[in-house]
C-alpha positions as CSV (number, residue, x, y, z in Angstrom):
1,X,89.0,89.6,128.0
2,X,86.1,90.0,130.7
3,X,87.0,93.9,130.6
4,X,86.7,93.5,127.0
5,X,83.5,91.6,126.9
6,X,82.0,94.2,129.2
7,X,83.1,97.3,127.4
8,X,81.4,95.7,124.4
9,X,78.4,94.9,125.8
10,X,78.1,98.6,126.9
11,X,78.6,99.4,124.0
12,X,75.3,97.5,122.3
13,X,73.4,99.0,125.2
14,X,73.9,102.0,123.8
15,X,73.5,101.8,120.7
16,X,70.1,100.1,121.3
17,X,71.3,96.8,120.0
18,X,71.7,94.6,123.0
19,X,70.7,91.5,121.4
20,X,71.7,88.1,120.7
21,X,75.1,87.6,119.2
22,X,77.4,85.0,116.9
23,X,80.5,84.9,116.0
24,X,81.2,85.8,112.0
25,X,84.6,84.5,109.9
26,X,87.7,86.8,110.7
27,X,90.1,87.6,108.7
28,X,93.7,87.8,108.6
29,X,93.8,90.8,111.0
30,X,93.4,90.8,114.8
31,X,89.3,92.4,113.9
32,X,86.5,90.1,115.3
33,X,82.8,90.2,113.9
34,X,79.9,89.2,115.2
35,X,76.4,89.5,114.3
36,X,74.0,90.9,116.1
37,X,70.2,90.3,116.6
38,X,67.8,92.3,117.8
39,X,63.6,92.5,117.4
40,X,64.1,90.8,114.3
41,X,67.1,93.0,112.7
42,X,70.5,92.7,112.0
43,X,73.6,94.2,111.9
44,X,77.2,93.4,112.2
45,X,79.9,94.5,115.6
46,X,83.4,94.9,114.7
47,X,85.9,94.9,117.4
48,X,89.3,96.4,116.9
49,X,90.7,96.8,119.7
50,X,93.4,99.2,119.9
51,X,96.5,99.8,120.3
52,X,96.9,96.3,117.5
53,X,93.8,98.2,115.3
54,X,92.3,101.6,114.5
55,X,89.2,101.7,113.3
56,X,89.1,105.5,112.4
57,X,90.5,104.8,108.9
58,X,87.4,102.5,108.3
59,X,85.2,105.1,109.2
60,X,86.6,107.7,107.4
61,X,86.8,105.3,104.0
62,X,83.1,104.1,104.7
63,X,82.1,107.6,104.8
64,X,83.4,108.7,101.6
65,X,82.4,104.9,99.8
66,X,78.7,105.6,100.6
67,X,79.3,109.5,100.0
68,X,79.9,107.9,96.3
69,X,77.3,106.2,96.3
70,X,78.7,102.5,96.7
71,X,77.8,99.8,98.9
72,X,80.0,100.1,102.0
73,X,77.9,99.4,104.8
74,X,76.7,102.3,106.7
75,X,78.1,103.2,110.2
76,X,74.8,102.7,112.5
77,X,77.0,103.3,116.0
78,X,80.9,104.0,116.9
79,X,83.3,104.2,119.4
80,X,86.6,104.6,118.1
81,X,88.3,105.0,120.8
82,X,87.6,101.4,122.2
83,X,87.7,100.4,118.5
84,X,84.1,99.4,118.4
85,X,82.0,100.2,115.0
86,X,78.4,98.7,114.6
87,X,77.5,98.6,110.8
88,X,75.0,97.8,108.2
89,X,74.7,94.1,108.0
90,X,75.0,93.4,103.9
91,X,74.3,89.6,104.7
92,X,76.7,86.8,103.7
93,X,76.5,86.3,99.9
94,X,80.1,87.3,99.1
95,X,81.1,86.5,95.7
96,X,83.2,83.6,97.3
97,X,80.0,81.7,98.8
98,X,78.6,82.4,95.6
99,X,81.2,81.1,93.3
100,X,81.1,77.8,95.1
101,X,77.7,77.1,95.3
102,X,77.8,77.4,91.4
103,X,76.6,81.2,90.5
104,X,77.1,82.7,87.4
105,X,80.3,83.1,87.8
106,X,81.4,86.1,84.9
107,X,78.3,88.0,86.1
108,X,79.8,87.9,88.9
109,X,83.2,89.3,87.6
110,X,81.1,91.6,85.4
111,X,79.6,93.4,88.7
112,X,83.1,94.0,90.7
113,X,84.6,95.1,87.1
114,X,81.6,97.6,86.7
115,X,82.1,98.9,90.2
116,X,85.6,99.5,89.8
117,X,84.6,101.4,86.5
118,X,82.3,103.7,88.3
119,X,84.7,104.3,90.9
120,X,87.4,105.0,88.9
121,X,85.3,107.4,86.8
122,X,84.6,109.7,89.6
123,X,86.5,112.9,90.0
124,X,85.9,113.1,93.7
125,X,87.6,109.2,93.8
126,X,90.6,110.4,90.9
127,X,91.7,113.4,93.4
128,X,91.1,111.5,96.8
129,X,91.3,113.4,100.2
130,X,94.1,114.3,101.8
131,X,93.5,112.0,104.8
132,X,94.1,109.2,101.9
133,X,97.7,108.4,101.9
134,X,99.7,108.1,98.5
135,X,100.8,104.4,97.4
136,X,103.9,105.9,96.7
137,X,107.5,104.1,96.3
138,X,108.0,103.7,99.6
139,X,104.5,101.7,100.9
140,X,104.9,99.6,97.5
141,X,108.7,98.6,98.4
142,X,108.1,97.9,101.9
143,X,104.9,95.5,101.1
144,X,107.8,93.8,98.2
145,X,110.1,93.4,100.7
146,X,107.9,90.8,102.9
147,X,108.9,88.4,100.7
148,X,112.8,88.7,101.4
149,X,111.7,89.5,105.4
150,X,109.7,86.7,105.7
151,X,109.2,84.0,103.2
152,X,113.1,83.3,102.3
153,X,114.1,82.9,106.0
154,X,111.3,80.7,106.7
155,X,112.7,77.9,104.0
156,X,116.7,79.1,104.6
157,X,116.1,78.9,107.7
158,X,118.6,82.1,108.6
159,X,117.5,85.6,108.4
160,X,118.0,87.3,104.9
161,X,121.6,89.3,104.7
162,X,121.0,92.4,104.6
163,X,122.9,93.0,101.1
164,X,120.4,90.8,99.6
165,X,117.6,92.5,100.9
166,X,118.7,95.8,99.6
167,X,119.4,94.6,96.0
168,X,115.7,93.3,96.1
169,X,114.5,96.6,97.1
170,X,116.2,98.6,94.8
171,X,115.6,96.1,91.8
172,X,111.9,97.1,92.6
173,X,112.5,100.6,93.1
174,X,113.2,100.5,89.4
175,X,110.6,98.0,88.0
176,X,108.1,100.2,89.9
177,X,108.2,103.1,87.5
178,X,106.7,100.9,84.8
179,X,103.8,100.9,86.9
180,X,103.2,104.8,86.9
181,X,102.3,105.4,83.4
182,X,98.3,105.0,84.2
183,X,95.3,107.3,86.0
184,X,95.7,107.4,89.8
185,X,92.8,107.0,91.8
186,X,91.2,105.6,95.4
187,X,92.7,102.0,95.4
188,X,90.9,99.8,98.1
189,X,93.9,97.6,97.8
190,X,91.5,94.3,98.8
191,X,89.4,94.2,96.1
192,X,88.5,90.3,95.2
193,X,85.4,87.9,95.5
194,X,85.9,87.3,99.3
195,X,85.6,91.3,100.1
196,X,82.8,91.3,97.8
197,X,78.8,90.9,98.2
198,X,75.9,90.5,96.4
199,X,73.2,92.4,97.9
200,X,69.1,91.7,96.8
201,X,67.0,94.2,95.7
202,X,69.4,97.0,95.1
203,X,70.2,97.3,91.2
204,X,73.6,98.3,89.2
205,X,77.1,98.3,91.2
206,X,75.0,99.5,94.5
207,X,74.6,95.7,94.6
208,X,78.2,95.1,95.3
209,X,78.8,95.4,98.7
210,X,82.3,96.5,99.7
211,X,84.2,94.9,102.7
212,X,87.9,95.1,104.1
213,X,88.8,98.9,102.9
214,X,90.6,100.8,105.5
215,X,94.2,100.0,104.2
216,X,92.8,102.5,100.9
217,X,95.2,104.4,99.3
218,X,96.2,106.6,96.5
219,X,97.3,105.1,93.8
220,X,97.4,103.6,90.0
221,X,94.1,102.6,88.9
222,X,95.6,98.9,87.8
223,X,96.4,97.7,90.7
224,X,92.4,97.2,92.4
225,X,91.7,95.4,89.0
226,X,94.9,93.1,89.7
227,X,93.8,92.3,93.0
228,X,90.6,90.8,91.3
229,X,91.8,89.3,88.0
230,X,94.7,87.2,89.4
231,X,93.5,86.3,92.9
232,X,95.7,84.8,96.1
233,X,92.7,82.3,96.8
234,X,91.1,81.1,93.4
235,X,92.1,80.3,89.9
236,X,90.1,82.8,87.0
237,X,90.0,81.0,83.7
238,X,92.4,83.1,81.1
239,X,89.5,84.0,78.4
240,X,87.5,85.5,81.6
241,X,90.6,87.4,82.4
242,X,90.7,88.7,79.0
243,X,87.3,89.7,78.5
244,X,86.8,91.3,81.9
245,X,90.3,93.3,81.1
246,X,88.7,94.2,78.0
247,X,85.3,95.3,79.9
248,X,87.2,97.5,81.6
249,X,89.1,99.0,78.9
250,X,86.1,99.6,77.0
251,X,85.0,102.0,79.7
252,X,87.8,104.3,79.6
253,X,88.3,104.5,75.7
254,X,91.6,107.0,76.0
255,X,93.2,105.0,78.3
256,X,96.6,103.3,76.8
257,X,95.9,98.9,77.1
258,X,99.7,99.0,77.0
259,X,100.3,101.0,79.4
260,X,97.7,99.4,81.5
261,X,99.4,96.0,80.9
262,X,102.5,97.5,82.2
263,X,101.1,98.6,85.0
264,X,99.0,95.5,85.7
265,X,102.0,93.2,85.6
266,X,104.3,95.3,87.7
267,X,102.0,95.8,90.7
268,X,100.9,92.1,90.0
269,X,104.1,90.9,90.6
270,X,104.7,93.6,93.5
271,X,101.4,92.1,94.7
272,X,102.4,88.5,95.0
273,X,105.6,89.2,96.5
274,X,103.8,90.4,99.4
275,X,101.6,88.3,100.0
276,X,103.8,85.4,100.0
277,X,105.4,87.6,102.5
278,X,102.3,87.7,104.3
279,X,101.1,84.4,104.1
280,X,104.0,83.5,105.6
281,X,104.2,85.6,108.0
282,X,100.5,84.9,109.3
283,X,101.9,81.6,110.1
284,X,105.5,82.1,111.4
285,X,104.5,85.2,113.8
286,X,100.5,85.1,114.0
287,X,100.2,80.5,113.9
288,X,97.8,81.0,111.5
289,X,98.8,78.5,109.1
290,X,96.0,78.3,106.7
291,X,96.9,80.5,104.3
292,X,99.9,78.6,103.3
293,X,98.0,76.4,101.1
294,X,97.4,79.4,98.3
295,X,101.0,80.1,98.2
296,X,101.5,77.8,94.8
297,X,98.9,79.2,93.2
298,X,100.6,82.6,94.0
299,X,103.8,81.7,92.9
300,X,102.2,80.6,89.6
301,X,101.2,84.2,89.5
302,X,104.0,85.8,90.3
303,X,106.4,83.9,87.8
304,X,103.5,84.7,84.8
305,X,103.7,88.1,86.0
306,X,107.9,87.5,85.3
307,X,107.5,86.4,82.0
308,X,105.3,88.8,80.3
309,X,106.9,91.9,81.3
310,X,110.2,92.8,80.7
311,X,110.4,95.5,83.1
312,X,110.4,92.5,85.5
313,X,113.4,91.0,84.3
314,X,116.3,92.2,86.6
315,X,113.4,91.2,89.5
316,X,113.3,87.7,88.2
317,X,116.7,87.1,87.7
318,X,117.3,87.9,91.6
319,X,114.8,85.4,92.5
320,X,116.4,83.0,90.3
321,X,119.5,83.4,92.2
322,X,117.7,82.9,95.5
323,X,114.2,81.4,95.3
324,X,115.1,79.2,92.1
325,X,111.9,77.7,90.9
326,X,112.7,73.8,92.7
327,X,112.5,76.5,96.0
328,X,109.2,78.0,95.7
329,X,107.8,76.0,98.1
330,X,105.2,76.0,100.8
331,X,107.2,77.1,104.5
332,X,106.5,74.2,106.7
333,X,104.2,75.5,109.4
334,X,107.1,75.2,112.2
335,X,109.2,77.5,109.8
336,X,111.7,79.9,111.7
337,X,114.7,81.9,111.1
């Protein structure tokens, strides 16, 4: 830690930022922030350090966010190496903060709908760079399997047989093709109100800031717009859903709503699965137990996801058989296999 504190502070030096310094939120990765002060600026460290973190797909999704035209924040000093970035500091007002303290809250939606529309509308974001890697079957079926990895042993109580964890693979290596029948483009694969900003004085979507990127991918254009409408952390009144879902639509007038359903509801469910996987996991392996409390709400989502979408079915009936709905349960925090 003191040869970590000292590489960072060599770090500021050279960048020309050795000022004051606090501690900002983390998240659920092993990244620390911290803002920094200095002759009456700001701007925001991020420590990675590696071998646990790489920082080089940040900087290469920054780069082409802000090549867009979007409000990632600019790179003002790197070392990626010692997994160090310094960045634009876009402030605190994420749409979370915002939504609690009482904001308009469909404006809100409205903006993070409108910059997914004017991502998605770019050519440059439909054929993404080759450095972006495909969401293909693969990355999708290894996120659905958290759920069997981690969730079912922590309320068995015994690891998952093996059998069963195949079967729920392959019953999503079907379901999945429902989910292809849409536009592909750059998916940031994080996108909700807590990876979002408001910014003042910059106008249209530049005043969404973008956090929490570098996992981007190629990939279906339904599944960002997912990630926002039916969130892990907060409950979205149906007639918003609808409205924003029919905000987007509106932009992209050949683009099948059926087909966009499909899609939405597939990689929904696919969604959920993993992050009850993950939730779970951050608090068996990582002891951060405080993401257990959202895991009702994402069951909710999950099993609504189950029932609209037929190409769902065979996934639901294998959770029947092993999560029944009497099981779908909060892990207790001492959970192991």
């Amino acid at each position: 830690m003191v040869e970590r504190a000292a590489l960072i502070d060599a770090f500021l030096r050279r960048a020309g930022w050795p000022g004051e310094r606090r501690a900002l939120a983390g998240d659920a990765s092993f990244r620390r922030y911290e803002r920094i002060r200095h002759h009456g600026r700001s701007a925001v460290l991020m420590d990675a350090p590696p071998p646990v973190e790489d920082v080089r797909p940040f900087i290469a999704i920054d780069r082409l966010l802000c090549g867009f035209g979007l409000s990632a924040p600019r790179i003002l000093a790197e070392d990626a190496g010692a997994g160090l970035l310094l960045l634009e500091d876009l402030g605190d007002d994420t749409f979370t903060r915002l939504l609690a303290k009482g904001e308009d809250e469909p404006a809100l939606y409205a903006l993070a709908v409108d910059t997914l529309v004017a991502l998605h509308r770019l050519p440059a974001a439909r054929a993404a760079p080759d450095f972006v890697p495909p969401y293909d079957d693969r990355r999708l079926l290894d996120e659905a399997a958290l759920l069997a990895e981690w969730y079912l042993p922590a309320i068995d109580g015994r690891p998952t047989a093996e059998a069963t964890a195949r079967e729920w693979r392959d019953l999503w290596a079907v379901a999945l093709r429902a989910a292809r029948h849409v536009p592909e483009t750059l998916v940031l694969r994080d996108f909700h109100v807590d990876n979002l900003i408001r910014i003042p004085g910059r106008a249209g979507v530049a005043a969404c800031g973008l956090l929490d990127f570098q996992d981007a991918v190629r990939g279906p254009v339904a599944y960002d717009l997912v990630s926002l409408l039916e969130d892990a952390r907060r409950d979205i009144a149906p007639a918003l859903v609808a409205g924003l879902r029919r905000r987007y639509l509106d932009a992209f007038p050949s683009l099948d709503p059926a087909a966009l359903d499909r899609a939405m509801a597939v990689l929904g469910a696919q969604r959920h699965a993993k992050v009850i996987g993950i939730f779970t996991r951050l608090c068996v392996r990582d002891g951060k137990p405080d993401y257990l409390r959202h895991i009702p709400r994402v069951w909710r989502l999950l099993d609504a996801a189950l029932a609209r979408e037929p190409a769902l079915a065979p996934v639901a009936v294998w959770l029947d058989a092993h999560v029944p709905p009497a099981r779908r349960i909060v892990p207790s925090v001492g959970a192991r296999p």
